[in-house]
N, C-alpha and C positions, 0 to 999 in steps of 0.2 A: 636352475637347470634341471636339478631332479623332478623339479612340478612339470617341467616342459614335457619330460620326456614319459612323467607320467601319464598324463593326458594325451602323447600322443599315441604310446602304448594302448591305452584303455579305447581312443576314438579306429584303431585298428581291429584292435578285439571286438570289438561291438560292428564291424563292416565285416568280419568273417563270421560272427556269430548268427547273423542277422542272414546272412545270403546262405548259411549253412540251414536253419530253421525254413526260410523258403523253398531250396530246391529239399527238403527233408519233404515239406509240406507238397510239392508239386510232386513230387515219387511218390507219396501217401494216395493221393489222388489221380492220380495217372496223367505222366504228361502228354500235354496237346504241344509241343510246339519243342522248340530247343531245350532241351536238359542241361543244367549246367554251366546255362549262360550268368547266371548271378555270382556264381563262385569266380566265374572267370574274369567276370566284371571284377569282383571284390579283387581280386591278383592283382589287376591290372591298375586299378584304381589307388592301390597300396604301391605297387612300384614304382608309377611314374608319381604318386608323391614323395615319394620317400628321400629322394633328391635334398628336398627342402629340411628334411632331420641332418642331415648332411650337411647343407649349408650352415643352417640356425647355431647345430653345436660347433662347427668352424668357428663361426663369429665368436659367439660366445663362451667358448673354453682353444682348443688348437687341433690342431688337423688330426693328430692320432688319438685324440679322446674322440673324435667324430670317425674317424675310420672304424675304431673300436664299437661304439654305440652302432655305426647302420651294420656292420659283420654281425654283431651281437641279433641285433633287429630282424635282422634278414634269415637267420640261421633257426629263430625263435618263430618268425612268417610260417617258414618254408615248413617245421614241424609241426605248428597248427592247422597250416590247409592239408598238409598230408593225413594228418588222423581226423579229419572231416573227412577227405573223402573216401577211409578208409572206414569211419564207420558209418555213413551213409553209403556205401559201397556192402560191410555187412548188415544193415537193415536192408538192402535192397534184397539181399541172396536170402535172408530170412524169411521177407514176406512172399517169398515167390515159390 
């Protein structure tokens, strides 16, 4: 269970990482088109799966070690997209 949750952990962190370095790289370079659309991708892409962390640890342990793990998840989400876009929010006011 802890391998499960590690890998899912880590394939999350790597979808904010990854959208965080691109719209870094599109601000670097000056956007043509929507700003922000990868990050928002990456949100959204992370919520509507996240259901399935939800189910998986239902089956496999009980409802409140799954309740606990996606509140836990979700809390841990919510504070890494925020300090993305707070410090691509200060490199933006930096380079300007």
């Amino acid at each position: 269970m802890v391998f499960f949750w590690t890998v899912w952990a880590a394939a999350v962190l790597t979808i904010l990482v990854l959208a965080t370095v691109i719209e870094f790289n599109g601000g670097r370079k000056g956007f043509e088109g929507a700003n922000g659309i990868f990050l928002f991708a990456s949100a959204y892409l992370t919520v509507l799966s996240s259901p399935i962390l939800l189910i998986v640890t239902w089956i496999w342990s009980d409802f409140w070690t799954a309740a606990e793990v996606y509140l836990i998840g979700a809390v841990a989400y919510a504070t890494l997209f925020a300090l993305a876009l707070r410090l691509m929010g200060s490199i933006g006011r930096a380079r300007t």
